[in-house]
KETIMAR-473322 format. One record per residue: residue number from 1; x negated, y, z of N, C-alpha, C in turn. Coordinates in Angstrom, 1 decimal, m for minus. Each point is the difference from the previous one (the first is absolute). Example, Ala and Ser with C-alpha at 12.3 -4.5 7.8 and 13.67 -1.06 7.14 Angstrom:
BEGIN
     k      n_X      n_Y      n_Z     ca_X     ca_Y     ca_Z      c_X      c_Y      c_Z
     1    m13.2     m5.7      7.8      0.9      1.2      0.0     m0.9      1.2      0.0
     2      0.4      1.1     m0.7     m0.9      1.1      0.0      0.8      1.1      0.8
***
This chain:
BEGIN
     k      n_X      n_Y      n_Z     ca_X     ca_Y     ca_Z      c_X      c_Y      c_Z
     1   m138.7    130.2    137.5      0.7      0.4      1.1      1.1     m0.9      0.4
     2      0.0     m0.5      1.3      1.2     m0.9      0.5      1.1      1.1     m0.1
     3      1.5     m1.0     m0.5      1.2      0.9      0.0      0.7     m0.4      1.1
     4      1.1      1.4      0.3      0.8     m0.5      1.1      1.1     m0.2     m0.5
     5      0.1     m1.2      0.7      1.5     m0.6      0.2      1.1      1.1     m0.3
     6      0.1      0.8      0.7      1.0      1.2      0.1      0.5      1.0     m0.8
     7     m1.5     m0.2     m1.2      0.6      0.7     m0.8      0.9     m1.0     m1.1
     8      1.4      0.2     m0.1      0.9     m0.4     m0.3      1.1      1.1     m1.1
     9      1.3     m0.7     m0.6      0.7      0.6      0.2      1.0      0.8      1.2
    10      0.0      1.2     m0.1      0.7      1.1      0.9      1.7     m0.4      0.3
    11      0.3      0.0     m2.1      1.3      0.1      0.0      0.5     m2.0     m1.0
    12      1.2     m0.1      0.7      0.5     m1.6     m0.9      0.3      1.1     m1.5
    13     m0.3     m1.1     m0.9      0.1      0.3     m1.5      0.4     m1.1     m0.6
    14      1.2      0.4     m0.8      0.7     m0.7     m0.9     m1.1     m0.2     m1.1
    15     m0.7     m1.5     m0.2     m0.6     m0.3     m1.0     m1.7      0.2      0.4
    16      0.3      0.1      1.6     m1.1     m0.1      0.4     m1.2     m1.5      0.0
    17     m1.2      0.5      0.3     m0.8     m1.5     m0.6     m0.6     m0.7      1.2
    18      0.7      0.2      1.3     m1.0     m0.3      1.0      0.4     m1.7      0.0
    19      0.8     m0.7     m0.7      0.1     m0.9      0.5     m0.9     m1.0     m1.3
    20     m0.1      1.0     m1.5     m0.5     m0.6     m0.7     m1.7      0.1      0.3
    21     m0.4      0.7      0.8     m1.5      0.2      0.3     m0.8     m1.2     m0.5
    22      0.1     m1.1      1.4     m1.1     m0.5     m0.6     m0.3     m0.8     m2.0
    23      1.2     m0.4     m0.6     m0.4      0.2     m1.2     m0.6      1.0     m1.2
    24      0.9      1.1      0.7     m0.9      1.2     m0.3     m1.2      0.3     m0.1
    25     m0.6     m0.6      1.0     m1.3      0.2      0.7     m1.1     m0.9     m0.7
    26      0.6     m1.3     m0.6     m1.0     m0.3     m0.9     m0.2     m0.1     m1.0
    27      0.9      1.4     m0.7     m0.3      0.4     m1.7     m0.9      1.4      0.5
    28     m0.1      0.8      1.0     m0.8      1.2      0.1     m1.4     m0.3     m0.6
    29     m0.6      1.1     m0.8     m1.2     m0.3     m0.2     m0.8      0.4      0.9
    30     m1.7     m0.3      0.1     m0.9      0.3      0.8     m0.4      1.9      0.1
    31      0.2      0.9      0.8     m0.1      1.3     m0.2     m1.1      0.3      0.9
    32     m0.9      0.8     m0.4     m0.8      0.6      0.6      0.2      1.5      0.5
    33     m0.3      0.7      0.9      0.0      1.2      0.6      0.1      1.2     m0.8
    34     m0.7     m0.6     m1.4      0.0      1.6     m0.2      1.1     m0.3     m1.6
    35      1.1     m1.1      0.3      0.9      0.1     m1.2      1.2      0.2      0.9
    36      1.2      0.3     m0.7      1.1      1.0      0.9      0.8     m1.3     m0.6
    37      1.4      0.0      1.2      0.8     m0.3     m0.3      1.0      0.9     m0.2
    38      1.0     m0.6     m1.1      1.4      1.2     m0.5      1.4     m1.2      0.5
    39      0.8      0.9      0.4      1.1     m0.5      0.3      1.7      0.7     m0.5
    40     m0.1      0.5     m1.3      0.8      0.8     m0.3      1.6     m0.1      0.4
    41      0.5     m0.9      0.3      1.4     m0.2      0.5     m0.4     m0.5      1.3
    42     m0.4      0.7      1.4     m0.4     m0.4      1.6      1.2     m1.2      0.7
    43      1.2      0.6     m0.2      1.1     m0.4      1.0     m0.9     m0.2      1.3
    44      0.4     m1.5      0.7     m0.2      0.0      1.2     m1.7      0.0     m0.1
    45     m0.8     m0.1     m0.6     m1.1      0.1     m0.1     m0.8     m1.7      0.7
    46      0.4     m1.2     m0.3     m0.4     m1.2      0.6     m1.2     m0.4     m0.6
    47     m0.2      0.3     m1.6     m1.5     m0.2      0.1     m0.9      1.0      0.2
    48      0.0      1.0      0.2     m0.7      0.9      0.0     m0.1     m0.3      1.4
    49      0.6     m0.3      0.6     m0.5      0.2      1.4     m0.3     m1.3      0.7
    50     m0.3     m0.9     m1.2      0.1     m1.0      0.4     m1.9     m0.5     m0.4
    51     m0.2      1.2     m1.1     m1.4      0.0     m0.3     m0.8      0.9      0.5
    52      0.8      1.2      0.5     m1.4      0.9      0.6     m0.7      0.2     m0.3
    53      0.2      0.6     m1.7     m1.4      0.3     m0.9     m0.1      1.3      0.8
    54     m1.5      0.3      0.2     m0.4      1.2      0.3      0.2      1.2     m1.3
    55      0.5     m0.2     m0.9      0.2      0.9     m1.1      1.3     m0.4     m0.3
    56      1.1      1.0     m0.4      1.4     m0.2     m0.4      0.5      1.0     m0.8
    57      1.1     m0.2     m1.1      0.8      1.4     m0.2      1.3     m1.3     m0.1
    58      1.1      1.4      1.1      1.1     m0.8      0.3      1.0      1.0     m0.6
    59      1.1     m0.8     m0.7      1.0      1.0     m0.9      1.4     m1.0     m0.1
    60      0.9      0.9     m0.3      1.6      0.1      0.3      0.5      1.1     m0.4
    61      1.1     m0.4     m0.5      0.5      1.1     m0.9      1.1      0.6      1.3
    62      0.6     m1.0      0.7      0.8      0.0      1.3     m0.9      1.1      0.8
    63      0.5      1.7      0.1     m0.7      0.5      0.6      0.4      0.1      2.4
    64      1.2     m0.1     m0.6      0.5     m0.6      1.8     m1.2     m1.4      0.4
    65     m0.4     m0.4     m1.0     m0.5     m1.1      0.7     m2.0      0.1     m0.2
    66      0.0      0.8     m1.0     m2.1      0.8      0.5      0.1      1.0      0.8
    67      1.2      0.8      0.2     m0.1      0.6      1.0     m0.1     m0.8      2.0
    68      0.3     m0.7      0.1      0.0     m1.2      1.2     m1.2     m0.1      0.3
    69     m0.9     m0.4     m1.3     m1.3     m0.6     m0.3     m1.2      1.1      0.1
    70      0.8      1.4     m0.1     m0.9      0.7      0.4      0.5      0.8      1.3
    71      1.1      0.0      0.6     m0.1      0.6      1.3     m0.2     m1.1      0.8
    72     m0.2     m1.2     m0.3     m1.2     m1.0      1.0     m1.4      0.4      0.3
    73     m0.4      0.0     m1.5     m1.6      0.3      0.1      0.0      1.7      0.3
    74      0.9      0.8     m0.5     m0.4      1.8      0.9      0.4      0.7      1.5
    75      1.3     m0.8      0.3      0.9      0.5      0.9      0.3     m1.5      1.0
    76     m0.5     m0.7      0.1      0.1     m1.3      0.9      0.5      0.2      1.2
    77     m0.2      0.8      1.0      0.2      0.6      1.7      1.1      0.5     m0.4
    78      0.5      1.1     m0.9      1.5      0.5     m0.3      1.0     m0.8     m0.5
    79     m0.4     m1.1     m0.6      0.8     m0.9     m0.5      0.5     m1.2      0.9
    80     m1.3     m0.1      1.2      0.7     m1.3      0.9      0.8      0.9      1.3
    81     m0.3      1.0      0.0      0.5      1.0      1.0      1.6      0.0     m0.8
    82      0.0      0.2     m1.1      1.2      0.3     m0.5      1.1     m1.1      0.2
    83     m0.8     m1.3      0.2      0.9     m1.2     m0.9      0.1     m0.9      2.0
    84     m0.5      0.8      0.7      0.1     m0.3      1.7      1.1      0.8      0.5
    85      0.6      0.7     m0.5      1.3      0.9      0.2      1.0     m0.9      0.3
    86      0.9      0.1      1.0      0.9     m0.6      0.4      1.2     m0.4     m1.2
    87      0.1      1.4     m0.6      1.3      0.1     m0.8     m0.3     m1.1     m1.5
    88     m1.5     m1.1      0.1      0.2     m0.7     m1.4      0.2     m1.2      1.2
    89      1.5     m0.3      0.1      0.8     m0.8      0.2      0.4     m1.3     m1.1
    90      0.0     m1.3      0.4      0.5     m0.8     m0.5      1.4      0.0      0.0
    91      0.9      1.4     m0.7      1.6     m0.3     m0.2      0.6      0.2     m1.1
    92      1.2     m0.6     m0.2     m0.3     m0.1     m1.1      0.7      1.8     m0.4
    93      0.5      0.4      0.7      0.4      1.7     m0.3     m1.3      0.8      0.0
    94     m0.8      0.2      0.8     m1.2      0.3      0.0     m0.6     m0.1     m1.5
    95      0.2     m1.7     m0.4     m0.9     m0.3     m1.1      0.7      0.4     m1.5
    96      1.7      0.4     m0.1      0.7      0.5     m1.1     m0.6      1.7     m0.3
    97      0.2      0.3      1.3     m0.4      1.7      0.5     m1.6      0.1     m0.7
    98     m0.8     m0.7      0.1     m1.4      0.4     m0.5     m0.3     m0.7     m1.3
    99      1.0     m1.0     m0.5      0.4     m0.5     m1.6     m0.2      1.4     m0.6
   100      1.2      0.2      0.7      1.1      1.5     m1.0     m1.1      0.9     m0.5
   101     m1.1      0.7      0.8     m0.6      0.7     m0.1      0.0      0.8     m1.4
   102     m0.7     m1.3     m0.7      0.1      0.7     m1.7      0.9      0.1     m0.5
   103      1.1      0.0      0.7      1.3      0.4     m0.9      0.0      1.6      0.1
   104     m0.7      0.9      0.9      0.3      1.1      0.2     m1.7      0.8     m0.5
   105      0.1      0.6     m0.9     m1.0     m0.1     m0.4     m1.0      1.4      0.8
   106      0.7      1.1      0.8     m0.4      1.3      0.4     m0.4     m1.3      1.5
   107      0.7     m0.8      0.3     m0.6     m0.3      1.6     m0.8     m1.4     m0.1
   108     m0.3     m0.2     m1.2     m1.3     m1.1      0.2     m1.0      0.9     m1.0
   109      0.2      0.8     m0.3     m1.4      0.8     m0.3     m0.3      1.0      1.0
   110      0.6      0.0      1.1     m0.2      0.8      1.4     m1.5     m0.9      0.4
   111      0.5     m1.7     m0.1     m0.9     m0.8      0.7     m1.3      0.2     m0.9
   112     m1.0     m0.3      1.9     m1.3      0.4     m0.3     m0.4     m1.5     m1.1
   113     m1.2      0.1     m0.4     m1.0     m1.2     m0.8     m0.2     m1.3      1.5
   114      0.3      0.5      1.4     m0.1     m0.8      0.7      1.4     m0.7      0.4
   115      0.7      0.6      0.0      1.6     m0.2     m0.1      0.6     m1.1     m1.1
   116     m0.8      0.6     m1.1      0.7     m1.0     m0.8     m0.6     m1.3     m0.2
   117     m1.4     m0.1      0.3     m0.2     m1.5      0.0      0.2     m0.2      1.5
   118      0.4      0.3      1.2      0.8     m0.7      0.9      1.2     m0.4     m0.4
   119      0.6      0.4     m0.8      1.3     m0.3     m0.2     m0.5     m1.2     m1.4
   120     m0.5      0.0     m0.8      0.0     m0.8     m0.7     m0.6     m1.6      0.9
   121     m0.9      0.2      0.8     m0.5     m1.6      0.8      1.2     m0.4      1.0
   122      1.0      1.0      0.7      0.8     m0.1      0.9      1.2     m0.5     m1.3
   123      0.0      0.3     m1.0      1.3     m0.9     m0.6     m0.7     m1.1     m0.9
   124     m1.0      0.0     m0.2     m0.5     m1.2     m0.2     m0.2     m1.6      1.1
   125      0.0      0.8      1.2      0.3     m1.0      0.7      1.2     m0.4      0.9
   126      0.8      0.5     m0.3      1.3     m0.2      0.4      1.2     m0.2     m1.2
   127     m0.8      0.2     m0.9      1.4     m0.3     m1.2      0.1     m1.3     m0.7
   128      0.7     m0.4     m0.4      0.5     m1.3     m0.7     m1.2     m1.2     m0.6
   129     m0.6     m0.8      0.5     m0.8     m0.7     m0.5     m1.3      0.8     m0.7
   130     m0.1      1.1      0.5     m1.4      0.6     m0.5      0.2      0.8     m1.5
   131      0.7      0.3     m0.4      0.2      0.3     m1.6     m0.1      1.7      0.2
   132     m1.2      0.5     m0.8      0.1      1.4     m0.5      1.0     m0.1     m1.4
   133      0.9      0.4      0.6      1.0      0.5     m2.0      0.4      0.9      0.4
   134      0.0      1.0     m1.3      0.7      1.4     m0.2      1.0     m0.2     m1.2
   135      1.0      0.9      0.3      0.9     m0.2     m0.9     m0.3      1.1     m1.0
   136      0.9      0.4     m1.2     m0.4      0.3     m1.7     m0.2      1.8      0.7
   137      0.4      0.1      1.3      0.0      1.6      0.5     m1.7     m0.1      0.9
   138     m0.6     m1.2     m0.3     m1.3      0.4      1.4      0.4      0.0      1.3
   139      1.3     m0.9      0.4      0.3      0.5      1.1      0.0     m1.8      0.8
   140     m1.1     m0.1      1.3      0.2     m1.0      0.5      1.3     m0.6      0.2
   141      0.4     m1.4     m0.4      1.1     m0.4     m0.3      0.5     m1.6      0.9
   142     m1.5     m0.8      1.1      0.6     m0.7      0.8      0.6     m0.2      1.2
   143      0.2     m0.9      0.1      1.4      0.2      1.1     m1.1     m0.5      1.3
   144      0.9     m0.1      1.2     m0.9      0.2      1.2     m0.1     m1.3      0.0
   145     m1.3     m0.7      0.7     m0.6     m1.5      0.1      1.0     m0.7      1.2
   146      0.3      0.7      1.1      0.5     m0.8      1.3     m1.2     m0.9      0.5
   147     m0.9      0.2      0.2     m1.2     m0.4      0.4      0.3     m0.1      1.9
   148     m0.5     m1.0      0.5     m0.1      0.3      1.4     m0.8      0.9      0.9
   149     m1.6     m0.2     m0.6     m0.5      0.3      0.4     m1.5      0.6     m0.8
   150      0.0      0.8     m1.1     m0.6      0.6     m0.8     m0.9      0.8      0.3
   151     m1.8     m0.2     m0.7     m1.0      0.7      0.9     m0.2      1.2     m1.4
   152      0.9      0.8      0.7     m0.3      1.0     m0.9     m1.3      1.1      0.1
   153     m1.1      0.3      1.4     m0.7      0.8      0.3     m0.9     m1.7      0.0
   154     m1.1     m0.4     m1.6     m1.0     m1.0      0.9     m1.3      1.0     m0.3
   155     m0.4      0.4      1.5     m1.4      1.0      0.0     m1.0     m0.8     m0.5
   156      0.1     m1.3      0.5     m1.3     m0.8     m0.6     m0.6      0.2     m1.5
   157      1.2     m0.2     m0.2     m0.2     m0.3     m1.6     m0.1      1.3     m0.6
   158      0.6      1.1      0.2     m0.2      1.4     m0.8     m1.1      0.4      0.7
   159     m0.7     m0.2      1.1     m1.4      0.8      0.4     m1.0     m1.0     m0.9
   160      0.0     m1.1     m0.3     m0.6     m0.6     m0.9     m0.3      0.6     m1.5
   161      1.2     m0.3     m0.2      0.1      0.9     m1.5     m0.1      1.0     m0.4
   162      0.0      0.8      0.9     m0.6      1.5      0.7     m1.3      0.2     m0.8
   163     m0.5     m1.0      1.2     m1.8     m0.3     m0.2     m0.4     m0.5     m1.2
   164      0.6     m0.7     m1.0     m0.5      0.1     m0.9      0.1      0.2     m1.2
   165      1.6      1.0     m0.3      0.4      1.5     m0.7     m0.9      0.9     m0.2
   166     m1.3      0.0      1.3      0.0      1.0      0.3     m1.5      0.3     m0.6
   167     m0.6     m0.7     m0.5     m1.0     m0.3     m0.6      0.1      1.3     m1.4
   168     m1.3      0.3     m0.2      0.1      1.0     m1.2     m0.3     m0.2     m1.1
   169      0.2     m1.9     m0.2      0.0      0.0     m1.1      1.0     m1.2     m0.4
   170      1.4      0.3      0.5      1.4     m0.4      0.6      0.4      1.0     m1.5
   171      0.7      0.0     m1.5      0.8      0.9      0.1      1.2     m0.4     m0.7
   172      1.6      1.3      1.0      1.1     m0.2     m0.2      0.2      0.5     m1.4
   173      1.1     m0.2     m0.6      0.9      0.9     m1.0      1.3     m0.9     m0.3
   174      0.4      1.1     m0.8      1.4     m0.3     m0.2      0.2      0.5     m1.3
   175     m0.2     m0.5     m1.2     m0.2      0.3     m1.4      0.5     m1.4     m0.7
   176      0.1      0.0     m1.4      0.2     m0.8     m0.6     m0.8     m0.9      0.2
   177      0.0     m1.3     m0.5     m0.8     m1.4      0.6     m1.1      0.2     m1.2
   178      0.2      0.6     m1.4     m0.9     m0.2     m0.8     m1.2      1.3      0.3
   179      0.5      1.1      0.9     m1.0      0.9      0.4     m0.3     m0.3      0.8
   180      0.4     m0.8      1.6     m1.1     m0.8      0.4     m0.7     m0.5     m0.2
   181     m0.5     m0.4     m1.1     m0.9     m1.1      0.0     m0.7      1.1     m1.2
   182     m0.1      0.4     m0.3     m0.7      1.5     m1.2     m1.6      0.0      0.4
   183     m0.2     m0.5      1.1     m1.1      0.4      0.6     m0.8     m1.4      0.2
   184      0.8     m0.9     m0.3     m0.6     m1.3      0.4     m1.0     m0.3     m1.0
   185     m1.3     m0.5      0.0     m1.3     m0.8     m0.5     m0.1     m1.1      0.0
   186     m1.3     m0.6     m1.1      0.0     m1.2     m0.3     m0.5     m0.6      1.6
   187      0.7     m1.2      0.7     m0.7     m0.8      1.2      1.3      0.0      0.7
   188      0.7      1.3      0.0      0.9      0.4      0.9      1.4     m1.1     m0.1
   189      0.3      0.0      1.2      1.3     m1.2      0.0      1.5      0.7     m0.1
   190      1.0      0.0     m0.3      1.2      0.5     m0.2      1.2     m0.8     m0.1
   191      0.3     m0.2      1.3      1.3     m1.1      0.2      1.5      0.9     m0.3
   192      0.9     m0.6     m0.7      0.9      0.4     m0.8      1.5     m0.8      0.8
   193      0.8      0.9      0.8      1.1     m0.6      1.0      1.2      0.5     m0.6
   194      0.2      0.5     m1.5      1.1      0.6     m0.1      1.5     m0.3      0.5
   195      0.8      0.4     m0.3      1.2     m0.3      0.6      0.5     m1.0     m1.6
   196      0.6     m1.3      0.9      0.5     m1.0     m1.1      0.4     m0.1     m1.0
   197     m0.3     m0.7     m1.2      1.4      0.3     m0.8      0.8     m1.4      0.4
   198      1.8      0.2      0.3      0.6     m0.5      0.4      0.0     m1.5     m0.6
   199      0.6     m1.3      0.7     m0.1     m1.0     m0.2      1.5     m0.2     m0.6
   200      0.8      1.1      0.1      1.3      0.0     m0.4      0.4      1.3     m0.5
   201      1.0     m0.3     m0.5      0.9      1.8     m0.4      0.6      0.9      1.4
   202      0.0     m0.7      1.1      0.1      0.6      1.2     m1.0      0.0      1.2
   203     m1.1     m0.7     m0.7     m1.0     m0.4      1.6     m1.4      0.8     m0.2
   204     m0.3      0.6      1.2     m1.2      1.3      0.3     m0.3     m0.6      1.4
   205     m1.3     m0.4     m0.3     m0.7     m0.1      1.9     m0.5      1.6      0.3
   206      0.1      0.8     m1.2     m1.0      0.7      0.6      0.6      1.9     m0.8
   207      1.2      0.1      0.5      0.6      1.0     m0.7      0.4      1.3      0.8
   208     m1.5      0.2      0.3      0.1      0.9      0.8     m0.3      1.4     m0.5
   209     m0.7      0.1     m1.5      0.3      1.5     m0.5      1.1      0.3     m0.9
   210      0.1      1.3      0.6      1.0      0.8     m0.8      0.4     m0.2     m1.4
   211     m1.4      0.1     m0.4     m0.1     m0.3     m1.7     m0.1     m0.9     m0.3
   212      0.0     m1.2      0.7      0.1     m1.5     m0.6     m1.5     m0.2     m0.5
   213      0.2     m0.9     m1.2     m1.1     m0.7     m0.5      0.5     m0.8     m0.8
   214     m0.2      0.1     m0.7      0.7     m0.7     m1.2     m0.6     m0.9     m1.2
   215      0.5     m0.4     m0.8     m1.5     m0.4     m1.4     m0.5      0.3      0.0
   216      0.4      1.1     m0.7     m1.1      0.9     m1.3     m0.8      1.0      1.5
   217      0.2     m0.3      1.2     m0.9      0.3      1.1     m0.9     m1.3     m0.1
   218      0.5     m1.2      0.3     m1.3     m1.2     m0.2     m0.7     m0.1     m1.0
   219      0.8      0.5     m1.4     m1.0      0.0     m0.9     m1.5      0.9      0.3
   220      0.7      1.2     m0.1     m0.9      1.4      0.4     m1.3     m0.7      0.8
   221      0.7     m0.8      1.7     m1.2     m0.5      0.5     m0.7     m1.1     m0.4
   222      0.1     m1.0     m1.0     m0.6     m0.7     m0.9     m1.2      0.7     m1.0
   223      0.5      1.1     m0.5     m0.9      1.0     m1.2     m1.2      0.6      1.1
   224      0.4      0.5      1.6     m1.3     m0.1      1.1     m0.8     m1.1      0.3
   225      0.6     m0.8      0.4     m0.5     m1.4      0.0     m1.3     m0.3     m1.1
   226      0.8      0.1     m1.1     m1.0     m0.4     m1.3     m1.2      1.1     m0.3
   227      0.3      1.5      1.0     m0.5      0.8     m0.1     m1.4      0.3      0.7
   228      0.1     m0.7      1.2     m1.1     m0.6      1.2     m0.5     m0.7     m0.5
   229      0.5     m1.2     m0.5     m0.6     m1.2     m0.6     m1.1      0.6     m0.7
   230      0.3      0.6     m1.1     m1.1      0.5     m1.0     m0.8      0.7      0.9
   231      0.1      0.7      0.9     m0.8      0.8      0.5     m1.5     m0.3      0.9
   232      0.5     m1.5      0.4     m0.7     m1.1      0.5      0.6     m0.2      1.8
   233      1.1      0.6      0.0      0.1      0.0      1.5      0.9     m1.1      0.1
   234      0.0     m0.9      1.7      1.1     m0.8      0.5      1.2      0.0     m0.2
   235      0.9     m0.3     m0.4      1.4     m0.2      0.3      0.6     m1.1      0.2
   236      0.8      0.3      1.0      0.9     m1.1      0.9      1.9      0.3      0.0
   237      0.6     m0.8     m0.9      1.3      0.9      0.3      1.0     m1.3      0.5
   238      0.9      0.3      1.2      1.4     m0.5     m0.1      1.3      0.6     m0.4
   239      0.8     m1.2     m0.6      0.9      0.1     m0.7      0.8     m1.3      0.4
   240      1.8      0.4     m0.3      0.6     m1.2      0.0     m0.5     m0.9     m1.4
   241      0.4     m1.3      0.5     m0.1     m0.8     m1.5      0.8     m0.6     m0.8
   242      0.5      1.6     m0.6      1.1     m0.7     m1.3     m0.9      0.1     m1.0
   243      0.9     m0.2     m1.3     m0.5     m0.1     m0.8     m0.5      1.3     m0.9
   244      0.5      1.1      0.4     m0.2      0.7     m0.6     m2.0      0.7      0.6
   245      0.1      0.1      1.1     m1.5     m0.1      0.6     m0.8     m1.1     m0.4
   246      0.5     m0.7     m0.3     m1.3     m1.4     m0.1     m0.1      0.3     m1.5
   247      0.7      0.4     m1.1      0.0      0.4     m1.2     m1.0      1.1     m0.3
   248      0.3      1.1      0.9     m0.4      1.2      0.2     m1.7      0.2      0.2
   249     m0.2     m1.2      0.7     m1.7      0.0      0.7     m0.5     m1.3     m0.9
   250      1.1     m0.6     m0.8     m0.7     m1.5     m0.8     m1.3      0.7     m1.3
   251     m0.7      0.3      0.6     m1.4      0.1     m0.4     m1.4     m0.8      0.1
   252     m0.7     m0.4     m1.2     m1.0     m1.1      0.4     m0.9      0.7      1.5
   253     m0.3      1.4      0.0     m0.9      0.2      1.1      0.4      0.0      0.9
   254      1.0     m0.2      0.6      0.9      0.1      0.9      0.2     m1.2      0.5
   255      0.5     m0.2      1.5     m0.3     m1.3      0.7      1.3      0.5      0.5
   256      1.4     m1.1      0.4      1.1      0.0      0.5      0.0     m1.1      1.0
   257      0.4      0.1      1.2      0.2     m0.5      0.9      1.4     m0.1      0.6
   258      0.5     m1.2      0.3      1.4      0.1      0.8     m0.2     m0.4      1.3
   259      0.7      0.6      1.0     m0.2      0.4      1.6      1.3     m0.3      0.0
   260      0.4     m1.2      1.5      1.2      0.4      0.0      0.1      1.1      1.6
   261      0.6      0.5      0.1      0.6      1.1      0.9      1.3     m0.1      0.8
   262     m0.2      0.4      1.5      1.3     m0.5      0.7      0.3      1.9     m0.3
   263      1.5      0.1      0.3      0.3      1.5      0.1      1.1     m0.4      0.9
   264     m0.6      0.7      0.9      1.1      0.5      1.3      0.9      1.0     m0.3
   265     m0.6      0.6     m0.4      0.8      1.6     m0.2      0.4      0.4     m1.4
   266      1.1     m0.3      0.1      1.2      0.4     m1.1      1.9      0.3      0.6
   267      0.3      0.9     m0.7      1.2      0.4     m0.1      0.8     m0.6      0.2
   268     m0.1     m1.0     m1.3      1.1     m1.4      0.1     m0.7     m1.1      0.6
   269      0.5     m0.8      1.0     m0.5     m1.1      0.2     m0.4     m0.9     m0.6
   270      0.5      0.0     m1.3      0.5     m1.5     m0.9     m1.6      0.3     m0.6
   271     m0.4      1.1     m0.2     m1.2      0.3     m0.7     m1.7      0.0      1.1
   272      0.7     m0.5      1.4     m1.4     m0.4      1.0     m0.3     m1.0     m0.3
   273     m1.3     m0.6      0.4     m0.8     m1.2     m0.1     m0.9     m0.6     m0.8
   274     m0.2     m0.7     m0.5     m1.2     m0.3     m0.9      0.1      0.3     m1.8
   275     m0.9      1.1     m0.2      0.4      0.1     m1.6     m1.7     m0.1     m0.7
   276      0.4      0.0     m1.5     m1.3     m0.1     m0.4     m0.7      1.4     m0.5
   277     m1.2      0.2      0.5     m0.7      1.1     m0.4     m1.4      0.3     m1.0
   278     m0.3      0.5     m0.7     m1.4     m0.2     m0.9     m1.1      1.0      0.3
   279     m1.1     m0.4     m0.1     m1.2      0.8      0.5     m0.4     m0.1     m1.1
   280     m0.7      1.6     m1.1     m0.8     m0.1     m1.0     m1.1      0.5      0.2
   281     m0.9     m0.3     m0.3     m1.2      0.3     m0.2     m0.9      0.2     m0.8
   282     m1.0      0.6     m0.2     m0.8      0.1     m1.3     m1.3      0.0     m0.1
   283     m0.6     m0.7      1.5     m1.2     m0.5      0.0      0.1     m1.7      0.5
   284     m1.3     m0.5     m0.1      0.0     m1.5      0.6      0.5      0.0      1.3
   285      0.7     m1.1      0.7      0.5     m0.2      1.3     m1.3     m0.3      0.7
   286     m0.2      0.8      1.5     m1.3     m0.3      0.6      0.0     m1.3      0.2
   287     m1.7     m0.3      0.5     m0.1     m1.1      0.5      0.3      0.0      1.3
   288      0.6     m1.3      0.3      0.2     m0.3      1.7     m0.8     m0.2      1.1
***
C-alpha cells in the first residue's frame, strides 16, 4: 500500500526523529503484513508514521498525550470544530490562561477528552520552541513561543492521521513500555524511543514525564530489550551516546551505531545543534 505523505507528525516533539528519518530508515528490517509493529514510547510518532505499517501497538505512559492520539482517530469533527473556535488565539494571555489550566485541578477535569487534547496541540504549537515539559506537579510548565504566525488547526494532516488511526488493527495504550510489548512475537519489530539518558548532570532533550526516567529505568529497558531478543523478535533502540548506554548495550549480539543528530528543540540553547546519537540493534543491518 502507497503511504501518504500526510500522515506525519500532529504535534513538534522534543527529541523528535523526523529529521533523523532517513538514517533511521535504513536499519528498519523487512516486515511483512502479518508481523506488528510496537512503539512503546510514541511521542510525536515520526516513525510510525513514517512506515505505515498496517499493524501497530502505539504506547506512552504520557496519558495527555494517547489521549490526542485517540480523540484524532474517535472524535476528529469535534476536535477540529473545537480547535476552529475563535477564542484559540495566538496571545500570549490567552496562551498563560489555557497553560494554567492544570493548575486547578476541579476546572481541567471539567474539560471534555476533546478539550484537552485541543488544548494540548494549541499549546504545543504556540509555546516555546516546541517542548512538552511538565514540572515535578504534572503541570505544563512552557512559556509562550511569540510565534507570528502559527498553524495551529492543520486539517490536512489530522484527517490523514485520522485515516489511518483508524484502522482496527491500529492499537493505542498507555501502560508501561514493558507491557506494551507483552504481546509482541517472534518476526515482530519493536522500535524503542525512550526518553534520554542525559549527556550531562543538567541536560534532557526529552523531559517530559512526570516521573522522569532514570538508570535503573534504562537498565530495566535493557533486561526488555534482552528480553525480545531471546524471544526472537526485532529490536531497534535510540539512545544518547554516553558512555554509560554504549556500556549498557556493549554486547557481542548487539550491533551499535552512531548517528549524528541535529536538535532544534531544547530549553537551553547552548544544548541545540548537532550531537551524537546511538542506534542498537540486534539483528543484521538490512541490505540496501
Amino acid at each position: 500500500m502507497k503511504s501518504n505523505p500526510l500522515v506525519r507528525p500532529f504535534l513538534k516533539w522534543a527529541g523528535g526523529k523526523r529529521q533523523l528519518l532517513p538514517e533511521i530508515r535504513k536499519y528498519v528490517p523487512k516486515l511483512t503484513s502479518k508481523q506488528t509493529y510496537y512503539e512503546p514510547f510514541i511521542g510525536g510518532g515520526a516513525l510510525l508514521f513514517e512506515l505505515q505499517h498496517p499493524k501497530a501497538v502505539i504506547n506512552d505512559s504520557n496519558r495527555e498525550l494517547i489521549n490526542c492520539y485517540k480523540v484524532i482517530r474517535d472524535s476528529l469533527d469535534e476536535l477540529i470544530e473545537e480547535l476552529s473556535k475563535d477564542k484559540y488565539t495566538n496571545s500570549e494571555m490567552y496562551y498563560y490562561g489555557m497553560r494554567d489550566l492544570d493548575r486547578s485541578t476541579k476546572e481541567y477535569e471539567n474539560l471534555s477528552e476533546v478539550e484537552k487534547a485541543a488544548r494540548i496541540i494549541y499549546l504545543n504549537k504556540t509555546c516555546y520552541n516546541g517542548l512538552f515539559r511538565v514540572n515535578s506537579q504534572g503541570q505544563f510548565n512552557v512559556p509562550f513561543g511569540r510565534y507570528k504566525n502559527p498553524n495551529i488547526l492543520d486539517n490536512a494532516v489530522l484527517r490523514a492521521v485520522n485515516k489511518y488511526l483508524k484502522r482496527d488493527t491500529i492499537e493505542l495504550l498507555t501502560q508501561d513500555f514493558a507491557k506494551a510489548v507483552q504481546s509482541a512475537k517472534r518476526g515482530d519489530f519493536i522500535y524503542f524511543d525512550p526518553p534520554y539518558d542525559p549527556v550531562s548532570e543538567t541536560a534532557s532533550f526529552t523531559g517530559y514525564d512526570v516521573n522522569g526516567f532514570n538508570r535503573d529505568e534504562q537498565k530495566r529497558l535493557k533486561e526488555e530489550f534482552d528480553a525480545l531478543h531471546k524471544r526472537g523478535c526485532k529490536v531497534m533502540l535510540s539512545n544518547s551516546c554516553t558512555d554509560f548506554i554504549r556500556d549498557l548495550y556493549n554486547d557481542y549480539q548487539y550491533t551499535i551505531i552512531k548517528v549524528r543528530a541535529t536538535r532544534s528543540i531544547n530549553s537551553n540553547a547552548l544544548k541545540r545543534g548537532r550531537v551524537d546519537e546511538v542506534l542498537v540493534l540486534n539483528y543484521e543491518i538490512p541490505a540496501q
